[in-house]
VEXLOLUM-136410 format. One record per residue (C-alpha): residue in one letter; x negated, y negated, z negated. Coordinates in Angstrom, 2 decimals. Example, Ala and Ser with C-alpha at 12.3 -4.5 7.8 and 13.67 -1.06 7.14 Angstrom:
! residues 2
<site code="A" c1="-12.30" c2="4.50" c3="-7.80"/>
<site code="S" c1="-13.67" c2="1.06" c3="-7.14"/>
This chain:
! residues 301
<site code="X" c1="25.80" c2="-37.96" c3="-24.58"/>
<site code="X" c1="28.77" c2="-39.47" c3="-25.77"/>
<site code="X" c1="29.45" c2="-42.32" c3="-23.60"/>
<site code="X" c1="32.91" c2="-42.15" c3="-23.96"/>
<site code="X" c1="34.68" c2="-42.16" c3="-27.48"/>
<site code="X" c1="38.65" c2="-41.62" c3="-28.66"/>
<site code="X" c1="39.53" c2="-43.00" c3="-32.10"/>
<site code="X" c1="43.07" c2="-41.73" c3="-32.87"/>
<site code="X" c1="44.59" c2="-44.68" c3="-35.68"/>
<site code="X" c1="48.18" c2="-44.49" c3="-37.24"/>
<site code="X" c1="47.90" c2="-47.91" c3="-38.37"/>
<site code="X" c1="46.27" c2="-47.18" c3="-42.02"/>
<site code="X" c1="42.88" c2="-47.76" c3="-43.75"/>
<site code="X" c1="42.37" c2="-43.79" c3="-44.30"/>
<site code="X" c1="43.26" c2="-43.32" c3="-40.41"/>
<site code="X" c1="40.30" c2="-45.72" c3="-40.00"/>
<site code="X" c1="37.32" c2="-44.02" c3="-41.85"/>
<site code="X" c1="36.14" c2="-42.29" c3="-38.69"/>
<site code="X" c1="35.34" c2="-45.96" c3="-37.72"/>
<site code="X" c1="32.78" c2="-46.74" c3="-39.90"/>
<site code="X" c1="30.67" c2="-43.64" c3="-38.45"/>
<site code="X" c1="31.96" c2="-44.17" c3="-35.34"/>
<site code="X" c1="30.84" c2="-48.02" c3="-35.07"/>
<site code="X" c1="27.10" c2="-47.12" c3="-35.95"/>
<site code="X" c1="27.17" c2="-44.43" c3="-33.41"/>
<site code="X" c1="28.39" c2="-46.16" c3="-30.61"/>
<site code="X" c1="26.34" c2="-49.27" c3="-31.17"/>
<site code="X" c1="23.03" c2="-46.91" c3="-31.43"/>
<site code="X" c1="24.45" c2="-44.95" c3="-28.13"/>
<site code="X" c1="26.02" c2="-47.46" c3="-26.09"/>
<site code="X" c1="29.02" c2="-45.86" c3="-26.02"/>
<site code="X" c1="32.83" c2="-46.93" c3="-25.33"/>
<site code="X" c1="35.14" c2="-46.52" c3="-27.80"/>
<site code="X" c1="39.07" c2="-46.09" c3="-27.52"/>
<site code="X" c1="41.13" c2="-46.70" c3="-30.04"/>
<site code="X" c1="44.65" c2="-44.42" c3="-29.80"/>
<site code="X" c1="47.57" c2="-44.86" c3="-31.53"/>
<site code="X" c1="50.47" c2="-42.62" c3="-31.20"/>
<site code="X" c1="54.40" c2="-44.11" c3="-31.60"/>
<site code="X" c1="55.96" c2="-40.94" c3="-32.97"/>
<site code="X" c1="58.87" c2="-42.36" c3="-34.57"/>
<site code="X" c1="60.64" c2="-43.91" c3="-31.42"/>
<site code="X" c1="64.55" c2="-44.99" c3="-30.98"/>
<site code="X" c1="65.48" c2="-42.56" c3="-28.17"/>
<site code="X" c1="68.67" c2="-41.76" c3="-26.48"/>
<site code="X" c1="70.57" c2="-39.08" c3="-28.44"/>
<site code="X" c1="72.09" c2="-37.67" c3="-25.31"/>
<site code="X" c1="68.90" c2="-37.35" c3="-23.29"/>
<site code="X" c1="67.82" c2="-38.51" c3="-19.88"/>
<site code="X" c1="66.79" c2="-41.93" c3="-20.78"/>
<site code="X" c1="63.10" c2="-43.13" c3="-21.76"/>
<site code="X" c1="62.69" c2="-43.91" c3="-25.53"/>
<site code="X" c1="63.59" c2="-46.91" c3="-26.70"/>
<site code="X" c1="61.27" c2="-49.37" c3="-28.35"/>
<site code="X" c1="61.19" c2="-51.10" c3="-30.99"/>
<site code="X" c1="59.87" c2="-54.67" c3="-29.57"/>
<site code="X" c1="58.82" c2="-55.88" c3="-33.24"/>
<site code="X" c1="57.43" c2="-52.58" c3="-34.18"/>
<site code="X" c1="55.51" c2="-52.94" c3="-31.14"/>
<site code="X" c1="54.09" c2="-56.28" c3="-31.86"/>
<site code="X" c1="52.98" c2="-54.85" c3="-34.82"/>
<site code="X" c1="50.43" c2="-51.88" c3="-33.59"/>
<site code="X" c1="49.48" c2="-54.53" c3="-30.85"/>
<site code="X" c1="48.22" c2="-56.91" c3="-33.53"/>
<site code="X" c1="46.89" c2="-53.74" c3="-35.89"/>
<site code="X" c1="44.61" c2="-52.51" c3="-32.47"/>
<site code="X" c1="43.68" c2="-55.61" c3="-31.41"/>
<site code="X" c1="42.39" c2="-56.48" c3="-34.94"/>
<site code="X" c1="40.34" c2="-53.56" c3="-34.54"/>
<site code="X" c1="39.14" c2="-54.14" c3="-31.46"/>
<site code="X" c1="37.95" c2="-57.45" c3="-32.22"/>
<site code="X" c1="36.03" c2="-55.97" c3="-35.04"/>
<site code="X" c1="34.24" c2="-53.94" c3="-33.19"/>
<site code="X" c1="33.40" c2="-56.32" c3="-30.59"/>
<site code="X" c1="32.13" c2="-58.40" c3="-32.76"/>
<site code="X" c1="29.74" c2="-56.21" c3="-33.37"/>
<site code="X" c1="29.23" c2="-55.73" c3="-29.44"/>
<site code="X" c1="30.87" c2="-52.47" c3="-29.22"/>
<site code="X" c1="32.70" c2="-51.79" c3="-26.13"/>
<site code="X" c1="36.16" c2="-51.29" c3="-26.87"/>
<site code="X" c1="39.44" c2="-50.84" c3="-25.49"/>
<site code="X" c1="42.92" c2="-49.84" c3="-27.22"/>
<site code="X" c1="45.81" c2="-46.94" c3="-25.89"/>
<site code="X" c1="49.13" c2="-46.72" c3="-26.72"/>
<site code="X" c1="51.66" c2="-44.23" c3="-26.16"/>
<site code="X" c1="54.95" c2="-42.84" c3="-27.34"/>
<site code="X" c1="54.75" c2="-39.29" c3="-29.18"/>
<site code="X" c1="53.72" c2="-37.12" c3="-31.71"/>
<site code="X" c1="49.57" c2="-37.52" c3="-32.65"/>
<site code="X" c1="48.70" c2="-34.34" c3="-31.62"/>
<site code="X" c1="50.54" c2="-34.18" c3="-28.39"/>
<site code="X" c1="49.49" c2="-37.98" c3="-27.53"/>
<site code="X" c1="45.66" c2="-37.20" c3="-28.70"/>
<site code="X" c1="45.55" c2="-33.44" c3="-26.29"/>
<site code="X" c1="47.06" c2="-35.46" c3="-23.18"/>
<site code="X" c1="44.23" c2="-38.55" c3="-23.76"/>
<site code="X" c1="41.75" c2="-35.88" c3="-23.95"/>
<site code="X" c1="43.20" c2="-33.68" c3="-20.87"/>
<site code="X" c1="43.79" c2="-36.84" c3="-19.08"/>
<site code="X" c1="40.47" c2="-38.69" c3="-19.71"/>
<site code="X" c1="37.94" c2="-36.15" c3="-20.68"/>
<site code="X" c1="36.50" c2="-38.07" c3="-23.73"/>
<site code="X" c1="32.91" c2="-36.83" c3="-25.02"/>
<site code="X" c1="33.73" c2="-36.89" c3="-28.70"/>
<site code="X" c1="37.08" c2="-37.19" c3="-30.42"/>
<site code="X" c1="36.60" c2="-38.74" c3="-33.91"/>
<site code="X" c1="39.44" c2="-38.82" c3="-36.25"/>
<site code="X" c1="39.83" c2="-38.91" c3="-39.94"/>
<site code="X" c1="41.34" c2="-35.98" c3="-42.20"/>
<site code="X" c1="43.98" c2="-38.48" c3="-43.73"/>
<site code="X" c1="46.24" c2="-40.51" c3="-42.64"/>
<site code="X" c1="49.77" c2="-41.90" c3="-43.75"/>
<site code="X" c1="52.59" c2="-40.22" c3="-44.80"/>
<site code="X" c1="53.78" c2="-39.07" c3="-47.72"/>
<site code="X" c1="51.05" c2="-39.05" c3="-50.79"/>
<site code="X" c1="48.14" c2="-39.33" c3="-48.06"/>
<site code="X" c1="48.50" c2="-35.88" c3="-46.91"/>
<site code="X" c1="45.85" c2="-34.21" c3="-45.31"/>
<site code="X" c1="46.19" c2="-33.84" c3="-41.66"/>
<site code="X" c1="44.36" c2="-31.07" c3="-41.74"/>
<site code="X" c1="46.37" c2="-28.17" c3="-41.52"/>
<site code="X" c1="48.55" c2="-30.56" c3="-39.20"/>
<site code="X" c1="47.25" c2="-32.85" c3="-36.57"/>
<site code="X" c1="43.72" c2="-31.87" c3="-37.18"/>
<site code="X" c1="44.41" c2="-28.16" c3="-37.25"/>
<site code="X" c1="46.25" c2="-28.86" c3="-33.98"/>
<site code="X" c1="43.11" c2="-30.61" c3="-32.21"/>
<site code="X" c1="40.45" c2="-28.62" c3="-33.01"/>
<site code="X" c1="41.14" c2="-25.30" c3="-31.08"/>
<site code="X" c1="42.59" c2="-27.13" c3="-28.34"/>
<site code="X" c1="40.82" c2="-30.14" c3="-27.66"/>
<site code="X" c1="37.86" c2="-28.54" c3="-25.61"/>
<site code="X" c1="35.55" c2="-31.49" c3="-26.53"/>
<site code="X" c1="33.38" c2="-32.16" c3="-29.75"/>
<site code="X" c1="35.76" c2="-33.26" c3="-32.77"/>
<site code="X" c1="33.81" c2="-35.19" c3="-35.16"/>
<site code="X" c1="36.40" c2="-34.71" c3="-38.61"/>
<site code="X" c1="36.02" c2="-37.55" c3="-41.72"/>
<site code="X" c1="37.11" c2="-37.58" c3="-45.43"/>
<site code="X" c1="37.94" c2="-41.03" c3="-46.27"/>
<site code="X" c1="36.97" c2="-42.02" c3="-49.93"/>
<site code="X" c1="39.85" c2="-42.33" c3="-52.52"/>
<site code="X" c1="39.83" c2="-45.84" c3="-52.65"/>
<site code="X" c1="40.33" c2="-46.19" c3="-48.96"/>
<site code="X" c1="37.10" c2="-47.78" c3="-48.48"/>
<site code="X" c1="34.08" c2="-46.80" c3="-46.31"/>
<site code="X" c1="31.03" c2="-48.97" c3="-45.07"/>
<site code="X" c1="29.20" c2="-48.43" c3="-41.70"/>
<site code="X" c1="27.72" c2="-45.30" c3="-42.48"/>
<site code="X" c1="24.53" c2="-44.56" c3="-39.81"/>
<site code="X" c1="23.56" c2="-40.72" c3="-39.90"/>
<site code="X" c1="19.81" c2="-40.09" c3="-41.24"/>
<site code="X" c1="20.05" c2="-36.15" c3="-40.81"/>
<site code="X" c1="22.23" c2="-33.42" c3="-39.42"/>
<site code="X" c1="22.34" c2="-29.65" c3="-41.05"/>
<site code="X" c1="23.22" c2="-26.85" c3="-38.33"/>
<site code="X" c1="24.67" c2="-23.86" c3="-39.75"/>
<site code="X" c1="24.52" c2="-20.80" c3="-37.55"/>
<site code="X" c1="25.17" c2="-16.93" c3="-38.15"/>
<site code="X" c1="22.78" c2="-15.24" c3="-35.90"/>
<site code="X" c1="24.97" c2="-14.82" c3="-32.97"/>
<site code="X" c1="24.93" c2="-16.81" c3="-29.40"/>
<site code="X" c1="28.43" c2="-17.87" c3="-30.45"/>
<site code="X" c1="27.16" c2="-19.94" c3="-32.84"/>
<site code="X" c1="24.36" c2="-21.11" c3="-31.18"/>
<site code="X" c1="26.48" c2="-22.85" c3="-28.37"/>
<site code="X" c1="26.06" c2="-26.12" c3="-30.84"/>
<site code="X" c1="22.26" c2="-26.46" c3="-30.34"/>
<site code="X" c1="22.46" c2="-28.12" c3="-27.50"/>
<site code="X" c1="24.45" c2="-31.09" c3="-28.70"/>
<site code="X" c1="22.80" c2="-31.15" c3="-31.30"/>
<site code="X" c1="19.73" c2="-30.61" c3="-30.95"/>
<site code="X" c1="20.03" c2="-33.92" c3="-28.43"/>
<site code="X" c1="21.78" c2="-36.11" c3="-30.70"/>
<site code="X" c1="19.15" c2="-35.40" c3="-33.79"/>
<site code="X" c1="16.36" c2="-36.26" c3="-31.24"/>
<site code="X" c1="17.93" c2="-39.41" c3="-29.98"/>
<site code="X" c1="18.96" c2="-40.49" c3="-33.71"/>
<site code="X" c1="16.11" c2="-39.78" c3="-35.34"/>
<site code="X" c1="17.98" c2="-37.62" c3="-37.44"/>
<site code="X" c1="16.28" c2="-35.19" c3="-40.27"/>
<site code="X" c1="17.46" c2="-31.60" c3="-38.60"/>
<site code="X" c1="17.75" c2="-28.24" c3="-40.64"/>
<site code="X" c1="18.87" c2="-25.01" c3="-39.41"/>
<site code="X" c1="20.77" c2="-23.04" c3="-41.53"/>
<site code="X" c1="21.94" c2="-19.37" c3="-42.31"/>
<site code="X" c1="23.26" c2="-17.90" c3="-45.38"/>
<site code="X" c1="23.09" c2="-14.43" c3="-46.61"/>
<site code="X" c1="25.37" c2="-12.54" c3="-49.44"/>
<site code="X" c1="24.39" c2="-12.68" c3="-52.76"/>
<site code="X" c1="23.17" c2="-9.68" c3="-54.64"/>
<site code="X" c1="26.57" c2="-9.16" c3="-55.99"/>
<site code="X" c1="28.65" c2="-9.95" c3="-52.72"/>
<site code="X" c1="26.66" c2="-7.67" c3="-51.65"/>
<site code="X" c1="27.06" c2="-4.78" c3="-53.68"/>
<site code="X" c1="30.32" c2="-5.23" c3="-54.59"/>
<site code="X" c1="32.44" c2="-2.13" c3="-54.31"/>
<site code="X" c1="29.65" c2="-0.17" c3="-53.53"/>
<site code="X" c1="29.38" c2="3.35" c3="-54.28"/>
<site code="X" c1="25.96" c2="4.51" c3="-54.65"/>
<site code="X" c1="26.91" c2="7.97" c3="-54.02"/>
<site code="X" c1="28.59" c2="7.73" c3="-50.77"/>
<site code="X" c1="26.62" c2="3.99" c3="-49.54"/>
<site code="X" c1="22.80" c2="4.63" c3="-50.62"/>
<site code="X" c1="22.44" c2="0.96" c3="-49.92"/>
<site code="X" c1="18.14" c2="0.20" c3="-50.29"/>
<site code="X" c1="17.54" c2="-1.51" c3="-53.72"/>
<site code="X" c1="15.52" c2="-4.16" c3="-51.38"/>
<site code="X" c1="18.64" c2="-5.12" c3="-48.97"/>
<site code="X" c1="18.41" c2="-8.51" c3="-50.10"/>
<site code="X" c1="15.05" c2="-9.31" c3="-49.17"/>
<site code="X" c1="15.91" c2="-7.82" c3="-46.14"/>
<site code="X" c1="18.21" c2="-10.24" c3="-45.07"/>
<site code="X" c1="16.49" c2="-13.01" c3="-46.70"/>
<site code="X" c1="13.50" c2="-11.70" c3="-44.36"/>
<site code="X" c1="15.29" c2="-10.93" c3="-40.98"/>
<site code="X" c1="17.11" c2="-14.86" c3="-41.69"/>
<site code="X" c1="14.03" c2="-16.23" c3="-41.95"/>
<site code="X" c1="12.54" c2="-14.44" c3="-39.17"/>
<site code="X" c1="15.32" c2="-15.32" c3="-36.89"/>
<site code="X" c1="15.17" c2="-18.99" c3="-38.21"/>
<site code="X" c1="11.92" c2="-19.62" c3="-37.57"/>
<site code="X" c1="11.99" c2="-18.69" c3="-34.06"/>
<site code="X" c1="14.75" c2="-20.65" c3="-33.14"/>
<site code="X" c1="13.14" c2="-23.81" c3="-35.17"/>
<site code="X" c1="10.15" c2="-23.51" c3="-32.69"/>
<site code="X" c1="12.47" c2="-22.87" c3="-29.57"/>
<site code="X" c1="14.79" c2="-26.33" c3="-30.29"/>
<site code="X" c1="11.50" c2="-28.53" c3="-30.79"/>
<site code="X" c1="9.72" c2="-27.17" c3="-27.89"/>
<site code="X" c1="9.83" c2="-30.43" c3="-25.64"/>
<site code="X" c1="11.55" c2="-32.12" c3="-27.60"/>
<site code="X" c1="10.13" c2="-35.03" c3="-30.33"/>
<site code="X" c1="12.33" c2="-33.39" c3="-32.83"/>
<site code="X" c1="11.04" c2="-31.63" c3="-36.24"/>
<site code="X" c1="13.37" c2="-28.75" c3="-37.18"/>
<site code="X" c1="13.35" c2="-27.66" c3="-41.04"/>
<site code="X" c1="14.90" c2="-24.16" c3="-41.60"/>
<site code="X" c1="16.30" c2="-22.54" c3="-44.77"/>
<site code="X" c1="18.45" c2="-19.26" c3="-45.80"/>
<site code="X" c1="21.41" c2="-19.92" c3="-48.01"/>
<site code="X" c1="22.50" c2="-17.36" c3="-50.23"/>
<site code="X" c1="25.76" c2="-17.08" c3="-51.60"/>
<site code="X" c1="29.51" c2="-17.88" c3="-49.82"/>
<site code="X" c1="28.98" c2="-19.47" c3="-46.66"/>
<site code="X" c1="30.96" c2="-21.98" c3="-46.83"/>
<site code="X" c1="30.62" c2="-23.62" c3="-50.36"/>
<site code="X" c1="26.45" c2="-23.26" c3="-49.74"/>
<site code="X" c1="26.99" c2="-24.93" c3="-46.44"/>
<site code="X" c1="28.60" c2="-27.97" c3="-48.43"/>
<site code="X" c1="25.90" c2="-27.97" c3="-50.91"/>
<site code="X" c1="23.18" c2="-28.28" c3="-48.85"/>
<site code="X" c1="24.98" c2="-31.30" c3="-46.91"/>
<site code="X" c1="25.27" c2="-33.36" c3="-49.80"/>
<site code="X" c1="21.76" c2="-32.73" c3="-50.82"/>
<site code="X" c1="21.24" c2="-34.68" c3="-47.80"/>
<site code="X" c1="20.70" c2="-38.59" c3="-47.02"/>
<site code="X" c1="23.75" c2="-39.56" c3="-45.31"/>
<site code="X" c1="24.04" c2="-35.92" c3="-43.55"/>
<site code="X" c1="26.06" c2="-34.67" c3="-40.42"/>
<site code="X" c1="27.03" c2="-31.27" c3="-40.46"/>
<site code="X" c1="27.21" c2="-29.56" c3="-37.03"/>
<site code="X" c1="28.65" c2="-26.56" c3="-36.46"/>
<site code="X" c1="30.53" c2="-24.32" c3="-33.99"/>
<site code="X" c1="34.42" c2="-23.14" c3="-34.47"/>
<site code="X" c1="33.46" c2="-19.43" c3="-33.76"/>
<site code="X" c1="30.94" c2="-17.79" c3="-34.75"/>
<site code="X" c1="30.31" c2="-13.57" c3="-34.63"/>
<site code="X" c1="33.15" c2="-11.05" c3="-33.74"/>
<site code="X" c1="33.95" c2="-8.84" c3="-36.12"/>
<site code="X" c1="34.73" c2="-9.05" c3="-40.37"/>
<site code="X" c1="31.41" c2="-11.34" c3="-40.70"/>
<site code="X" c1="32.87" c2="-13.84" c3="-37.96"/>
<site code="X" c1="32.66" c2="-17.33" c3="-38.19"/>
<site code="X" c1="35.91" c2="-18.63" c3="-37.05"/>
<site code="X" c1="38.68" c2="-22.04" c3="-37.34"/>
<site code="X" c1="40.39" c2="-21.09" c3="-40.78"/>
<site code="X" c1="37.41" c2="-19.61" c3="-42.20"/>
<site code="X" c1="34.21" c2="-20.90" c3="-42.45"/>
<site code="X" c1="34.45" c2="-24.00" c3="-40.42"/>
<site code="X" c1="37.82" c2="-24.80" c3="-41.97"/>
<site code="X" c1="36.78" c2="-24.50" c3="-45.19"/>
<site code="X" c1="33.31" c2="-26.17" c3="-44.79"/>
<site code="X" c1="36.28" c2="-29.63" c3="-43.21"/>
<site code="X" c1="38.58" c2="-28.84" c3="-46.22"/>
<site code="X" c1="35.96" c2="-28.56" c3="-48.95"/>
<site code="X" c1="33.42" c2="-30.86" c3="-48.51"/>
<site code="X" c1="32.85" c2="-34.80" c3="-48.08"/>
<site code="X" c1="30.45" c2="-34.65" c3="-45.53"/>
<site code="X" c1="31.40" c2="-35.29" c3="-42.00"/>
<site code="X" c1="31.81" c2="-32.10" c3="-39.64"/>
<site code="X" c1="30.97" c2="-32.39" c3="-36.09"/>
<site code="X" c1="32.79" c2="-29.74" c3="-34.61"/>
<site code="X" c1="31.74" c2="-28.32" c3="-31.14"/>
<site code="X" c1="34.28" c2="-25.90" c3="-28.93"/>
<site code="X" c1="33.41" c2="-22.50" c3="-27.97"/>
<site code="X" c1="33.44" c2="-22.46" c3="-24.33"/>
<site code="X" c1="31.56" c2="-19.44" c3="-22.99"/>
<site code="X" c1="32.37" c2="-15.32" c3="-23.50"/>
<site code="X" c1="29.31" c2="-14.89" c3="-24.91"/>
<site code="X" c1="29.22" c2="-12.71" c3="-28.06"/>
């Protein structure tokens, strides 16, 4: 499943919070874990046509910081290995995954620079839509310090299109081989979203619209609940949100033991699409929880 995993580090403790969900992970899974730093501040030749220049001290330094790390990990016999290259994160994290075809790219939403910006709207941003492989994105505490953190359930939210569906699959398989507490979710307007700007005169909307939607969700819901655990020892809760999508997705997360949200970056065409800088964005900006995001890959609509 993921036998192969990138861990892009800068060098800080908030680059490193991916780890400590990471390390669980891998252990559980067997899987290999890279750790990638990027040099994107190199000495290079102002005139051009010569390879950067290195700094040999600053490059004794990230070899000590990633073989820290590595020995860390090992410890706790996780295969590891370290890569280093010269260039900006993004670029340097979309050639490793181009290059190497990594199952899952794990990386934290902060980093250094500046007052701990958030890389998302920069690197992050970057990866997502590009990376063509599972992104698993993770808020590091304020006080820079996170624990091995082993998932105990994962909450799938999905809009009723095959868009959004393409995340199943994944995780549907990782729930059953963790163990993992699974709920399917939708979410559905609230009576006011809903009639908001309505003109009874021109929209006769039904005074039951609502339970409507709260009926077709749960209809659809409970179909696909039966379809995931079919063959599989996996018990799949379902449950209709109501309210904005986003902020209800986050809610029902942290109502959650140690909780994975999975989700898809696109979801329907159309003005009720789920898409990178709506939903899924805002569910990564938003919330605590960790977001395992999973590319769309097919045309399907």
């Amino acid at each position: 499943m993921f036998d192969h995993i990138v861990v892009p580090l800068d060098g800080s403790k908030l680059s490193e919070a991916a780890l400590a969900y990471v390390a669980p992970l891998a252990s559980r899974l067997g899987s290999q874990v890279v750790l990638l730093h990027a040099d994107d501040d190199p000495y290079t030749d102002m005139f051009g046509g010569s390879s950067p220049v290195r700094d040999e001290d600053a490059q004794s330094r990230v070899s000590d910081y990633l073989r820290v790390v590595l020995e860390r990990l090992e410890s706790d016999n996780i295969r590891c290995s370290t890569h280093h290259e010269v260039g900006t994160p993004a670029a340097v994290i979309l050639k490793y995954v181009e290059e190497h075809k990594p199952d899952l790219v794990a990386m934290s939403t902060h980093g250094r620079s500046g007052l701990r910006r958030m890389m998302v709207g920069s690197v992050t941003t970057t990866i997502l839509p590009r990376a063509q492989v599972p992104v698993l994105v993770v808020h590091p505490p304020e006080d820079e310090s996170l624990s091995d953190t082993a998932f105990e359930s994962i909450i799938v939210p999905l809009d009723m299109s095959s868009r959004s569906e393409e995340v199943l699959p994944l995780a549907a398989g990782l729930a059953e081989t963790l163990g993992l507490e699974t709920t399917v979710v939708t979410c559905i307007p609230s009576p006011t979203q809903m009639y908001t700007g309505s003109v009874p005169e021109v929209y006769p909307y039904p005074d039951d619209l609502v339970q409507q939607a709260q009926d077709a969700s749960d209809e659809y819901l409970q179909a696909l609940s039966s379809a995931l655990s079919e063959g599989r020892n996996l018990e799949v809760q379902s449950a209709t949100l109501e309210g904005g999508p986003a902020s209800r997705i986050v809610e029902c997360a942290q109502e959650q033991s140690n909780s994975l949200i999975a989700m898809c970056t696109q979801g329907r065409t159309g003005l009720g699409r789920w898409v990178l800088g709506s939903v899924t964005d805002s569910v990564i900006r938003t919330g605590n929880t960790p977001v395992l995001v999973v590319p769309h890959t097919s045309e399907t609509d």
